[in-house]
mmCIF file of the N, C-alpha and C atoms, coordinates in Angstrom:
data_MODEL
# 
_entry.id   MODEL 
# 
loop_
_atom_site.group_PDB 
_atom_site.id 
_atom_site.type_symbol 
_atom_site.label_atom_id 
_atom_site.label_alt_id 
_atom_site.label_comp_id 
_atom_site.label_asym_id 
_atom_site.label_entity_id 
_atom_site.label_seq_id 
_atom_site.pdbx_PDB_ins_code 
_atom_site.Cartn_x 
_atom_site.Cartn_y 
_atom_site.Cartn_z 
_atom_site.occupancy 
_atom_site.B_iso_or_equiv 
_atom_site.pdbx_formal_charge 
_atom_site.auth_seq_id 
_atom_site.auth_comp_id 
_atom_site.auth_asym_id 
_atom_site.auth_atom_id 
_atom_site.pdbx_PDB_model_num 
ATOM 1   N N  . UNK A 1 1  ? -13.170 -20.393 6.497   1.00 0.00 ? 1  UNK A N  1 
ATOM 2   C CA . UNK A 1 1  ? -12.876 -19.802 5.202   1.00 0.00 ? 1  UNK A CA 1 
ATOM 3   C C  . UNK A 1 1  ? -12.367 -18.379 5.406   1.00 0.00 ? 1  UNK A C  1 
ATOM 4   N N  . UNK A 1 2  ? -11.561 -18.204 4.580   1.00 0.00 ? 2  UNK A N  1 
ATOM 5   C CA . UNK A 1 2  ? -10.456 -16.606 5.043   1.00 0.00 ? 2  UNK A CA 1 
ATOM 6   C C  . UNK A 1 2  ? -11.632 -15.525 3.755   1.00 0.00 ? 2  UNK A C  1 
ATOM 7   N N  . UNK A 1 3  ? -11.801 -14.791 4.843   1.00 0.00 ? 3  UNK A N  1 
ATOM 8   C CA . UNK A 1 3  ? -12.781 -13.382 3.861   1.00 0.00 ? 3  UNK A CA 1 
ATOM 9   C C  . UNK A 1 3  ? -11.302 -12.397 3.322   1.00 0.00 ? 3  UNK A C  1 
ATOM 10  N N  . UNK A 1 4  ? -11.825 -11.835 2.001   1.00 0.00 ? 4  UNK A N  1 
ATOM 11  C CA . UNK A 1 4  ? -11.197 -11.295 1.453   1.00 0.00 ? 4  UNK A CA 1 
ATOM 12  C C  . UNK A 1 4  ? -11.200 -9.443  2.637   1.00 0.00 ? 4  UNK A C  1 
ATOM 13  N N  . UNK A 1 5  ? -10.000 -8.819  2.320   1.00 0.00 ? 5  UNK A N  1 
ATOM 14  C CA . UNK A 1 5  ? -10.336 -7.926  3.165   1.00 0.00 ? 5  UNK A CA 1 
ATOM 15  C C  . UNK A 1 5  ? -10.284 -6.358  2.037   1.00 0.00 ? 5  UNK A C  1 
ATOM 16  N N  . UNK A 1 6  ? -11.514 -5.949  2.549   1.00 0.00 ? 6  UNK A N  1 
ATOM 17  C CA . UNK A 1 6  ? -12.013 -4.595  1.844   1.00 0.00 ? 6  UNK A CA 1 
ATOM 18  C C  . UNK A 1 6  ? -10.585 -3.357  1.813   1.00 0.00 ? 6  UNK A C  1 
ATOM 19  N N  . UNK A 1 7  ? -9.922  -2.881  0.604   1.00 0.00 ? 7  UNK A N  1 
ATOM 20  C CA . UNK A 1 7  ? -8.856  -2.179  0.889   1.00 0.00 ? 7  UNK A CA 1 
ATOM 21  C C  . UNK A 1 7  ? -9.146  -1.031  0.377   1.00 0.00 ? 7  UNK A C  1 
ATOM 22  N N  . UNK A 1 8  ? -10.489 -0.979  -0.338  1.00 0.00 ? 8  UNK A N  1 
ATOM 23  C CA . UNK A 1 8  ? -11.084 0.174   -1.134  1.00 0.00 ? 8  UNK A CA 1 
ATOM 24  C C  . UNK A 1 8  ? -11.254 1.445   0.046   1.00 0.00 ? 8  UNK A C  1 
ATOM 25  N N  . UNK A 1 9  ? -11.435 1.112   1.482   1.00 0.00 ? 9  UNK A N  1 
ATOM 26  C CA . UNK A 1 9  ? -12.417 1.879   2.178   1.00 0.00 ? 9  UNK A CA 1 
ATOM 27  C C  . UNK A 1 9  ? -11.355 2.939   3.220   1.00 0.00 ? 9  UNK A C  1 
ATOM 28  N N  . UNK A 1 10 ? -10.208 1.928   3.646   1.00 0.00 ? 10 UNK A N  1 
ATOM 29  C CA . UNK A 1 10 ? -9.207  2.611   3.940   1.00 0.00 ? 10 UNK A CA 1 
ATOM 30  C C  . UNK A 1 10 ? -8.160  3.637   3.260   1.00 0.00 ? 10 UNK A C  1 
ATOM 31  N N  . UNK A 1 11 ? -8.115  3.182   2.056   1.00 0.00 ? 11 UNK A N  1 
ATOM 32  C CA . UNK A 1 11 ? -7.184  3.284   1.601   1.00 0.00 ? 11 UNK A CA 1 
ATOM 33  C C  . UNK A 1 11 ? -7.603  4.608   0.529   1.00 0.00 ? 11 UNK A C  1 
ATOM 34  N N  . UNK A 1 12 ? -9.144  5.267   0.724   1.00 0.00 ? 12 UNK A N  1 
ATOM 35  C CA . UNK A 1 12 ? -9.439  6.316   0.312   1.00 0.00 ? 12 UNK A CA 1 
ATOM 36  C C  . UNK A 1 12 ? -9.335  7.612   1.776   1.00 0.00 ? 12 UNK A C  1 
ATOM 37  N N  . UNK A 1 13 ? -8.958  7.303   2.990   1.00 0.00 ? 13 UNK A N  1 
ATOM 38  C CA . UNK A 1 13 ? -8.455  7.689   3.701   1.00 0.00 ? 13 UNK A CA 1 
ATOM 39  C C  . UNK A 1 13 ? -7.135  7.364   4.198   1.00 0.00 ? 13 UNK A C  1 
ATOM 40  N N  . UNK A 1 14 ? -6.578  7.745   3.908   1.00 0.00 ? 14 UNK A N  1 
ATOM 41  C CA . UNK A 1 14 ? -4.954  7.154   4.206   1.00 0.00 ? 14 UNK A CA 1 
ATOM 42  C C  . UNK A 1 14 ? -4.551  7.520   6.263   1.00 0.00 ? 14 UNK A C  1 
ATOM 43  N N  . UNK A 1 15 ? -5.254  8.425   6.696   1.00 0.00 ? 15 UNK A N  1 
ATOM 44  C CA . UNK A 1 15 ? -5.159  8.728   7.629   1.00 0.00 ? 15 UNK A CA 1 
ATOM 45  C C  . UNK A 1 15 ? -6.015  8.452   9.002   1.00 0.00 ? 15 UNK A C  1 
ATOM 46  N N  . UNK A 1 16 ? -7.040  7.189   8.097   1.00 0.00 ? 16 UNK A N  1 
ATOM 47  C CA . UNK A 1 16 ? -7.446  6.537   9.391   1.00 0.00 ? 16 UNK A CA 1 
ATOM 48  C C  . UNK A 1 16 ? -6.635  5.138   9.401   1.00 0.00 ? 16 UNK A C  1 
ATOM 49  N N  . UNK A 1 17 ? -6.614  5.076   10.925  1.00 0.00 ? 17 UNK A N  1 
ATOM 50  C CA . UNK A 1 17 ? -5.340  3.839   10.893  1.00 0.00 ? 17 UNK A CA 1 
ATOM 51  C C  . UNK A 1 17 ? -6.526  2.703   11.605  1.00 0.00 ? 17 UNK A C  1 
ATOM 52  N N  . UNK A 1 18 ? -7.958  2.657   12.075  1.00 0.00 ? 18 UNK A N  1 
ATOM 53  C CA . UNK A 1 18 ? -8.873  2.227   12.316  1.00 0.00 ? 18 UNK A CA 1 
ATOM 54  C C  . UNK A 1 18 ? -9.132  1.164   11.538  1.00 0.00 ? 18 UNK A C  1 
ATOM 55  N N  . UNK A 1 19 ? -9.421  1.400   10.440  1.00 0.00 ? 19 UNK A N  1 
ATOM 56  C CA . UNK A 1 19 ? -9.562  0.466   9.414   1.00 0.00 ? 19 UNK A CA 1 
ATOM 57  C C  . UNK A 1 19 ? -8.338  -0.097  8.398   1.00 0.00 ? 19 UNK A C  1 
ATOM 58  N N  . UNK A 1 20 ? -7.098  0.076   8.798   1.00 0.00 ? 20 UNK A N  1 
ATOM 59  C CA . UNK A 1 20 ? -5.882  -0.382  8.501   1.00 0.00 ? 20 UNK A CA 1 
ATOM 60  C C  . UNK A 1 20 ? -5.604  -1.983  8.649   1.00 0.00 ? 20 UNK A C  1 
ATOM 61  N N  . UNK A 1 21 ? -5.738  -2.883  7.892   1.00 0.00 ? 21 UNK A N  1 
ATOM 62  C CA . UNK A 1 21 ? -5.214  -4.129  7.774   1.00 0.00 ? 21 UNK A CA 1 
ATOM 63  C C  . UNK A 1 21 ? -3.806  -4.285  8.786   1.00 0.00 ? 21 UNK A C  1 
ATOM 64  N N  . UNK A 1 22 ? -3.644  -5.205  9.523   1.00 0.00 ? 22 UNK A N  1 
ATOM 65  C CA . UNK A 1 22 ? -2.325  -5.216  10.292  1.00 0.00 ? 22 UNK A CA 1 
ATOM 66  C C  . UNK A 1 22 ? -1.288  -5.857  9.048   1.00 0.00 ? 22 UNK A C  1 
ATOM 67  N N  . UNK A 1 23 ? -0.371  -5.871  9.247   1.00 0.00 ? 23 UNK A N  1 
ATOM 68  C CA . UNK A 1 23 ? 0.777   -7.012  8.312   1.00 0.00 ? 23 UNK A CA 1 
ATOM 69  C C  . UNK A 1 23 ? 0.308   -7.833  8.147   1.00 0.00 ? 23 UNK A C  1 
ATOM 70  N N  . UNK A 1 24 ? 0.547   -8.635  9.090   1.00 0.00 ? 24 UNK A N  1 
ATOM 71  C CA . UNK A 1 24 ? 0.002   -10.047 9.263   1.00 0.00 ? 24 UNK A CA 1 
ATOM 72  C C  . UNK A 1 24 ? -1.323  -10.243 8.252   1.00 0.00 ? 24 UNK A C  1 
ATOM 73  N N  . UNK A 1 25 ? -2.724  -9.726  8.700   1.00 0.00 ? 25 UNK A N  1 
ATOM 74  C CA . UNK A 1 25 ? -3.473  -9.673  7.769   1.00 0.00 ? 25 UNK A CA 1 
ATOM 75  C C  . UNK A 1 25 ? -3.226  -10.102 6.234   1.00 0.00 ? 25 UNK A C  1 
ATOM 76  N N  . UNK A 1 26 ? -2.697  -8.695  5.422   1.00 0.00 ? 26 UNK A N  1 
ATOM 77  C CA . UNK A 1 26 ? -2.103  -8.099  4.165   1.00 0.00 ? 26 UNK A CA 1 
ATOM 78  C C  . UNK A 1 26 ? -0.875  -9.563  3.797   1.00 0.00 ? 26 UNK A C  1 
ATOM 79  N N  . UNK A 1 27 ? -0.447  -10.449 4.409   1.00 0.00 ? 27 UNK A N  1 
ATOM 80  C CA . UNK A 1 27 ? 0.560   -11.114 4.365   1.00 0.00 ? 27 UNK A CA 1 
ATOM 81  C C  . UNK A 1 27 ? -0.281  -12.297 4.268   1.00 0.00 ? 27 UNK A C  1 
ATOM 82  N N  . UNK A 1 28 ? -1.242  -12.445 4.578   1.00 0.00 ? 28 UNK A N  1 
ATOM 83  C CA . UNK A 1 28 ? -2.057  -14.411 4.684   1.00 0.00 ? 28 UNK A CA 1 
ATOM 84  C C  . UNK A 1 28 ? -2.863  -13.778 3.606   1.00 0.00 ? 28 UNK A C  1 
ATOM 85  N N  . UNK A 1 29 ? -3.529  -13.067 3.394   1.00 0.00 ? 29 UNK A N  1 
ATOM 86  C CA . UNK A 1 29 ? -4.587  -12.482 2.528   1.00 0.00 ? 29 UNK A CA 1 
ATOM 87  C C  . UNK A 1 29 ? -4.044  -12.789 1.265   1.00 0.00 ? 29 UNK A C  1 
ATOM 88  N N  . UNK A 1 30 ? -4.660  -13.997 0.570   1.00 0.00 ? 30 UNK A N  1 
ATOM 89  C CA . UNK A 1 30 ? -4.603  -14.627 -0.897  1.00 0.00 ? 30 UNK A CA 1 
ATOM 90  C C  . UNK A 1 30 ? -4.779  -13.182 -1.811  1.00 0.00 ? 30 UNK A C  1 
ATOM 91  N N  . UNK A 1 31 ? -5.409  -12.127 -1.508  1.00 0.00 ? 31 UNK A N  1 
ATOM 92  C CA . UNK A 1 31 ? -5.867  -11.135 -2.485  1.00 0.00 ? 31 UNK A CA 1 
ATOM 93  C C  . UNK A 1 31 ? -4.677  -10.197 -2.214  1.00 0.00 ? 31 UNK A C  1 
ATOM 94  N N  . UNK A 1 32 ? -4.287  -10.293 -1.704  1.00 0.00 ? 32 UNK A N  1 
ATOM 95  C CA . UNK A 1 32 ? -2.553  -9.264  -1.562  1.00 0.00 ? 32 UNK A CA 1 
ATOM 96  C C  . UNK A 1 32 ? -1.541  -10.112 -2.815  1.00 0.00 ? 32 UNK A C  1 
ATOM 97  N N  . UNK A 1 33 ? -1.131  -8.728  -3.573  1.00 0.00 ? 33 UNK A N  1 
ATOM 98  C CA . UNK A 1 33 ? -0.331  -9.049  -4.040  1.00 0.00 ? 33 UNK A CA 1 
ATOM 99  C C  . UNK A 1 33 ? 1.439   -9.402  -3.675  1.00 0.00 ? 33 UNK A C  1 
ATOM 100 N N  . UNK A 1 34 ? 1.753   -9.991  -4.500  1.00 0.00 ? 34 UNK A N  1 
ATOM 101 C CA . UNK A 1 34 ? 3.266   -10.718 -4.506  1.00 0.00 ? 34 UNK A CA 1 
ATOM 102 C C  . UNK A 1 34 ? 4.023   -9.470  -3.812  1.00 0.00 ? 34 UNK A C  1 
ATOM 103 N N  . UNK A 1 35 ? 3.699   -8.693  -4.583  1.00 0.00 ? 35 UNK A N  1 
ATOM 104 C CA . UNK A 1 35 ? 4.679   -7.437  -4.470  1.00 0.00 ? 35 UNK A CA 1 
ATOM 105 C C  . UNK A 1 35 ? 4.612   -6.327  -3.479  1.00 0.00 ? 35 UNK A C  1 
ATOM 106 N N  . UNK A 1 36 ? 3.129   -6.710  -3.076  1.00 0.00 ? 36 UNK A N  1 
ATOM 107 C CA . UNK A 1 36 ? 2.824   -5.741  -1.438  1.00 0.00 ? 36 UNK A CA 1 
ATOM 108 C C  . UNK A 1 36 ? 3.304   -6.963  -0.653  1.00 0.00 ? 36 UNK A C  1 
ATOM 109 N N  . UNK A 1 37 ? 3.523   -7.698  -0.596  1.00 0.00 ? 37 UNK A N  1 
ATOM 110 C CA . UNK A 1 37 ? 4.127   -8.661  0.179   1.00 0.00 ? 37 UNK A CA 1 
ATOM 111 C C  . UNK A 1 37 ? 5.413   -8.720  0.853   1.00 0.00 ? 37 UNK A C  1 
ATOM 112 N N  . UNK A 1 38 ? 5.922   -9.077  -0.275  1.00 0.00 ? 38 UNK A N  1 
ATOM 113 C CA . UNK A 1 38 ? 7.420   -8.554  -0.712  1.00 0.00 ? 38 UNK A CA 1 
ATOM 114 C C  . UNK A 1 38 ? 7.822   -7.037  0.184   1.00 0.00 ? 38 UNK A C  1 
ATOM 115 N N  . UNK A 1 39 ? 7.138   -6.497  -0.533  1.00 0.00 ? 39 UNK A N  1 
ATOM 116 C CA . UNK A 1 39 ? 7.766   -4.904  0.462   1.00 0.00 ? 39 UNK A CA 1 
ATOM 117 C C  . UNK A 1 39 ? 7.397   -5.155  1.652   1.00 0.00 ? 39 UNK A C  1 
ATOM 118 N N  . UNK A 1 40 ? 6.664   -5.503  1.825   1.00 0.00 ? 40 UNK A N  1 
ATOM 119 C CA . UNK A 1 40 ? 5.969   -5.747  3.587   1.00 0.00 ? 40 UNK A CA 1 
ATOM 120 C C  . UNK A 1 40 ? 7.351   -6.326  4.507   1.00 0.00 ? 40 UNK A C  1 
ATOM 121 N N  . UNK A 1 41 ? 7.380   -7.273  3.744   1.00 0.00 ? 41 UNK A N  1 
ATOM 122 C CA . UNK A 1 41 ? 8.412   -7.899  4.438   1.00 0.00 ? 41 UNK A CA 1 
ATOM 123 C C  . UNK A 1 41 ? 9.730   -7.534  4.212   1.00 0.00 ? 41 UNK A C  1 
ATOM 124 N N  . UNK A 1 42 ? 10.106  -6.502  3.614   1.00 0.00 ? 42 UNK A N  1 
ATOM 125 C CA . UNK A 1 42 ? 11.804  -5.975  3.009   1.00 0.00 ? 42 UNK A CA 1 
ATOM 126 C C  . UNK A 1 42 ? 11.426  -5.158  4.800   1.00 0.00 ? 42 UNK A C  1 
ATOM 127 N N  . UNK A 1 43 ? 10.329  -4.336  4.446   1.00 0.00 ? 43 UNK A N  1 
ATOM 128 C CA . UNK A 1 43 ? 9.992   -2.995  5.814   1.00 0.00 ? 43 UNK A CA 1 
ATOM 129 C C  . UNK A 1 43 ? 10.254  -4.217  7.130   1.00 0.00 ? 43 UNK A C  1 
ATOM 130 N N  . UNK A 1 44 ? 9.852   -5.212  6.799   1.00 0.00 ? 44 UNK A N  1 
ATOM 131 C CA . UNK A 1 44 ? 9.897   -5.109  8.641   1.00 0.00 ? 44 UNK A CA 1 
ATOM 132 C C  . UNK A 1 44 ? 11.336  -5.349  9.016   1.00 0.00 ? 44 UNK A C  1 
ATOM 133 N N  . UNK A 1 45 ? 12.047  -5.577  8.015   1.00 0.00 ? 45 UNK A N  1 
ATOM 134 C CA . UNK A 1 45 ? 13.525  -5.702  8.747   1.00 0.00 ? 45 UNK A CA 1 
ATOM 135 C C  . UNK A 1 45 ? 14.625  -4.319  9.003   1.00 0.00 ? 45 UNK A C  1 
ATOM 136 N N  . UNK A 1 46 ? 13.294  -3.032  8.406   1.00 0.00 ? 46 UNK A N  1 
ATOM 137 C CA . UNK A 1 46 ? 14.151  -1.801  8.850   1.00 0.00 ? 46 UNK A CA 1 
ATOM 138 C C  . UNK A 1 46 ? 13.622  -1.472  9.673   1.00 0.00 ? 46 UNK A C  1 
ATOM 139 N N  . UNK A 1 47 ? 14.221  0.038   9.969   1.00 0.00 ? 47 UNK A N  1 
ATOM 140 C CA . UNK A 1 47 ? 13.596  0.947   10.785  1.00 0.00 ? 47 UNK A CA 1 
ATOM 141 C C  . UNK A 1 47 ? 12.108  1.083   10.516  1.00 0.00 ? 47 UNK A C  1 
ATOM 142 N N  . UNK A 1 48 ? 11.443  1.148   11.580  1.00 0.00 ? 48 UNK A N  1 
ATOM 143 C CA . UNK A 1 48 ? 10.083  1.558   11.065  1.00 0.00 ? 48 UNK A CA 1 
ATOM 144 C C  . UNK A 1 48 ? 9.884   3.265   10.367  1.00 0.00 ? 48 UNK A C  1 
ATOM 145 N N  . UNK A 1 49 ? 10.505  3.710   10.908  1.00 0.00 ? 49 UNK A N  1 
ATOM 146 C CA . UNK A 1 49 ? 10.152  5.393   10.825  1.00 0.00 ? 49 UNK A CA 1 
ATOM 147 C C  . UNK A 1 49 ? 10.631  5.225   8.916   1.00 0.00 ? 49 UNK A C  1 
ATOM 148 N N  . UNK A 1 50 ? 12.132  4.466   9.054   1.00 0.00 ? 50 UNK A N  1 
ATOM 149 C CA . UNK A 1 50 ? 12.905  5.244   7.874   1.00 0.00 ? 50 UNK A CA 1 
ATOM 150 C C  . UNK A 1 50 ? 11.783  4.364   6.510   1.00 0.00 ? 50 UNK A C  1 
ATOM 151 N N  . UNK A 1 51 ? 11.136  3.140   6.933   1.00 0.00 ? 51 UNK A N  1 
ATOM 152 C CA . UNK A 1 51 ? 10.583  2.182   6.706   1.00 0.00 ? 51 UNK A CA 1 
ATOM 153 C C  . UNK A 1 51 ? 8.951   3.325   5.900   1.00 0.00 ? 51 UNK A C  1 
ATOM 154 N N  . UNK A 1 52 ? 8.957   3.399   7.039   1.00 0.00 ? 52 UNK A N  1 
ATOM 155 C CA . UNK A 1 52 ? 7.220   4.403   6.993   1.00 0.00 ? 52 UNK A CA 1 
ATOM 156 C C  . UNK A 1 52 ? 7.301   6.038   5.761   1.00 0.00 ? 52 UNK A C  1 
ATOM 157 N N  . UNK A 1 53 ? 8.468   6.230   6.285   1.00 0.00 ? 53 UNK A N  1 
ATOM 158 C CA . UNK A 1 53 ? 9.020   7.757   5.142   1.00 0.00 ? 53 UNK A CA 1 
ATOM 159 C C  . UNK A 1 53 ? 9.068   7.327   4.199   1.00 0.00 ? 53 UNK A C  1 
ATOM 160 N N  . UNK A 1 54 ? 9.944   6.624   3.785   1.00 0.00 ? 54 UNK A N  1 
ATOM 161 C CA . UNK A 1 54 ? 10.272  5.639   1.957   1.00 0.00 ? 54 UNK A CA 1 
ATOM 162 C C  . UNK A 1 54 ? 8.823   5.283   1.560   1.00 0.00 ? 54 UNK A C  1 
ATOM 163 N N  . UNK A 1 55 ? 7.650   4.854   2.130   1.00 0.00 ? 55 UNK A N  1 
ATOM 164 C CA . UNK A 1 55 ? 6.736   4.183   1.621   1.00 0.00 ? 55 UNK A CA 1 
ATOM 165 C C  . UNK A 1 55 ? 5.366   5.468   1.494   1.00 0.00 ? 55 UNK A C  1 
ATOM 166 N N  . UNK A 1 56 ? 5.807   6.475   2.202   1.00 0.00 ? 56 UNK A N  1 
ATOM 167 C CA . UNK A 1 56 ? 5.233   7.734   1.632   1.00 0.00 ? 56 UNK A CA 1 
ATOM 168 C C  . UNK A 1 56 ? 5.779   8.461   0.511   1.00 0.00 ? 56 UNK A C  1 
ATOM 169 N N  . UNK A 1 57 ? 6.867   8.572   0.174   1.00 0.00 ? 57 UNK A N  1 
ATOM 170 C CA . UNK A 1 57 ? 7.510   8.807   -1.083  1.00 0.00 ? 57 UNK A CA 1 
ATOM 171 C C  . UNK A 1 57 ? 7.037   8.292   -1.937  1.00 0.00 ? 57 UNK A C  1 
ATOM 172 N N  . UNK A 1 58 ? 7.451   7.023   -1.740  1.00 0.00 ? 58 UNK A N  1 
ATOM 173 C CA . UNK A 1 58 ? 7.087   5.758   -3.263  1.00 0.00 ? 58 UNK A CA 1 
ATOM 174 C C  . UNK A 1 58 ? 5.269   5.525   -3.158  1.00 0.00 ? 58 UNK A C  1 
ATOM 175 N N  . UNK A 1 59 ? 4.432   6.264   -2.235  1.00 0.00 ? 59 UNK A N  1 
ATOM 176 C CA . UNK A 1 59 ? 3.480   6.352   -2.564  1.00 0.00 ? 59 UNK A CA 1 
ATOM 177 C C  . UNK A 1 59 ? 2.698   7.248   -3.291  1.00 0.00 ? 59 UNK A C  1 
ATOM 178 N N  . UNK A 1 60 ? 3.348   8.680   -3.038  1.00 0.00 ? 60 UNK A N  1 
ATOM 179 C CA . UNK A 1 60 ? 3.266   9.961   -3.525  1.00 0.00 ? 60 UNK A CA 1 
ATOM 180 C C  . UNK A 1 60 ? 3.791   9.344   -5.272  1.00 0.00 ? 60 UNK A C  1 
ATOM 181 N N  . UNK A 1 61 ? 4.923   9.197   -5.169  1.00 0.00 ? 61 UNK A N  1 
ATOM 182 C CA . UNK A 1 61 ? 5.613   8.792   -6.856  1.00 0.00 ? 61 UNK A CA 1 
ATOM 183 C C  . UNK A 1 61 ? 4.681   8.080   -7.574  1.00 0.00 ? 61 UNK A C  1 
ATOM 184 N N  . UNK A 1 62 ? 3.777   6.942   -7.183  1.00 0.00 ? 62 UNK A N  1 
ATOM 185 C CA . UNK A 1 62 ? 3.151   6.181   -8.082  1.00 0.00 ? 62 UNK A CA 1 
ATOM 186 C C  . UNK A 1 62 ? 2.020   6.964   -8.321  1.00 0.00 ? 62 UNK A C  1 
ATOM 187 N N  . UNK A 1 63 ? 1.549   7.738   -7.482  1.00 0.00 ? 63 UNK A N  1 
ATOM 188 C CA . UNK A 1 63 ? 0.227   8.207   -7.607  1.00 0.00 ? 63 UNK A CA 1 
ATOM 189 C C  . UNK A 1 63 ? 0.151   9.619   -8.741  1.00 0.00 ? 63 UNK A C  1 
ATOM 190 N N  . UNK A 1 64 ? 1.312   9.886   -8.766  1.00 0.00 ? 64 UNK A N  1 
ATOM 191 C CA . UNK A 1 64 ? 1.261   10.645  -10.045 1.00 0.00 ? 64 UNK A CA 1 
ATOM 192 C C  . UNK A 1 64 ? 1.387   10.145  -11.151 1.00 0.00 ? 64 UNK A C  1 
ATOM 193 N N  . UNK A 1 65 ? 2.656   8.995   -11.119 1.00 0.00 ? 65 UNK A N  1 
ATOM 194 C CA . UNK A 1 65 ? 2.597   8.501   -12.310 1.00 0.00 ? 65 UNK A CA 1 
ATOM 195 C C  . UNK A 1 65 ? 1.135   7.573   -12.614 1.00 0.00 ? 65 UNK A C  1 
ATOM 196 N N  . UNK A 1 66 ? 0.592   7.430   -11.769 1.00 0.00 ? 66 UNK A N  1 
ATOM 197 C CA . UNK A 1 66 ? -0.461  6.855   -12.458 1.00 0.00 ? 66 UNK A CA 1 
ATOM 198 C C  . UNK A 1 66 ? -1.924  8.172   -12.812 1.00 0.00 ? 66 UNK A C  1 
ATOM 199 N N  . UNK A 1 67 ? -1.576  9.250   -12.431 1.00 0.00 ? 67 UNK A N  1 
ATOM 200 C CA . UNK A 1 67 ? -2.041  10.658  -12.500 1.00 0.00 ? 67 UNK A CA 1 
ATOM 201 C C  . UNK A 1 67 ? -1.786  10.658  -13.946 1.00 0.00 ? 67 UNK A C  1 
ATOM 202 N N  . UNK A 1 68 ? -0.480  10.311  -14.642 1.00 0.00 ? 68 UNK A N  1 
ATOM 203 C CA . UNK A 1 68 ? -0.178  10.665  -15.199 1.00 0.00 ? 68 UNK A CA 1 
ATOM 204 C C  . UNK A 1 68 ? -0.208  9.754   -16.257 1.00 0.00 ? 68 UNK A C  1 
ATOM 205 N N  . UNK A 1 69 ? -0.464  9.114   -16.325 1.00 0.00 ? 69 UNK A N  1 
ATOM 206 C CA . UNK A 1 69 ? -0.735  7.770   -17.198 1.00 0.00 ? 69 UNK A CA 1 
ATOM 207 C C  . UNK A 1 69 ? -2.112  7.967   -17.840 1.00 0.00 ? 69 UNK A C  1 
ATOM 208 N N  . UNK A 1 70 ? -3.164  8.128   -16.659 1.00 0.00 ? 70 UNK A N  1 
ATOM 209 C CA . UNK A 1 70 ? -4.832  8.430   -16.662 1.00 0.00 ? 70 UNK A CA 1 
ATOM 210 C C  . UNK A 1 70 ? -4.479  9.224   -17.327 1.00 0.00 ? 70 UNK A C  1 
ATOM 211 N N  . UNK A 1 71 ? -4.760  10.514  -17.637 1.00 0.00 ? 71 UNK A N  1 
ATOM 212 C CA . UNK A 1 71 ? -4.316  11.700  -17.691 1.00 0.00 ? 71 UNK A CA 1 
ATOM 213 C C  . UNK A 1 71 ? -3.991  11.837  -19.495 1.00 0.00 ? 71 UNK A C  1 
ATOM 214 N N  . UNK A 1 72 ? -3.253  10.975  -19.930 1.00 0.00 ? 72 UNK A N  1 
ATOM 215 C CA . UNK A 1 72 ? -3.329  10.909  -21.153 1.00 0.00 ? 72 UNK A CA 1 
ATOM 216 C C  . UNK A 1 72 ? -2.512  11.402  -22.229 1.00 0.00 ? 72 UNK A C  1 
ATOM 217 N N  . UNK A 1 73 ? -2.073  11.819  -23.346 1.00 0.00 ? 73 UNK A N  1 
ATOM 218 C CA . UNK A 1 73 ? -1.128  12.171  -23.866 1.00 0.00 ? 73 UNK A CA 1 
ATOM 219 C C  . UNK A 1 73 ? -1.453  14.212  -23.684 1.00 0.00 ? 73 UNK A C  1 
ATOM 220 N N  . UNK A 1 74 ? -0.186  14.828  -23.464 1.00 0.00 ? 74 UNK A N  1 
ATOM 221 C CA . UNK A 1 74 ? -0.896  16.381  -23.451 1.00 0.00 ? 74 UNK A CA 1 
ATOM 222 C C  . UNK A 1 74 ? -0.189  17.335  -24.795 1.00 0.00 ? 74 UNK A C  1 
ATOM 223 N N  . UNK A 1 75 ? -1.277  17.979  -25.095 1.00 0.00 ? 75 UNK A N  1 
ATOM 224 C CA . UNK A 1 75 ? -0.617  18.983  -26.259 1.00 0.00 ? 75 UNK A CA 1 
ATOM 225 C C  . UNK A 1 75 ? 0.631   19.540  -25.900 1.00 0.00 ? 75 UNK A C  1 
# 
């Protein structure tokens, strides 16, 4: 039976790569979404570096907008 894999624990450290799911993992893992999938697999057919930069951007971007969403309407 495939265990679900904990993404809460890493992923409040972004900078340990210890507890980092491999691809592969994140890719069989029923609890991964369509769409982390999807990108997973757009990345492996680039560069890794240019691959790895873009996905710090578009990680930085969501995290405000969802900063900013929480966050609420402002005077």
């Amino acid at each position: 039976m495939r265990t679900q894999i904990d993404m809460s624990s890493w992923m409040s450290e972004p900078n340990n790569t210890e507890e980092v799911p491999s691809i592969v993992e994140l890719l069989f893992d029923p609890t991964s979404s369509v769409w982390l999938k999807l990108a997973l697999r757009s990345a492996l057919c680039r560069d890794p570096v240019d691959a790895a930069n873009d996905s710090q951007v578009l990680a930085r971007v969501l995290a405000r907008r969802c900063d900013d969403i929480l966050s609420g309407p402002r005077d």
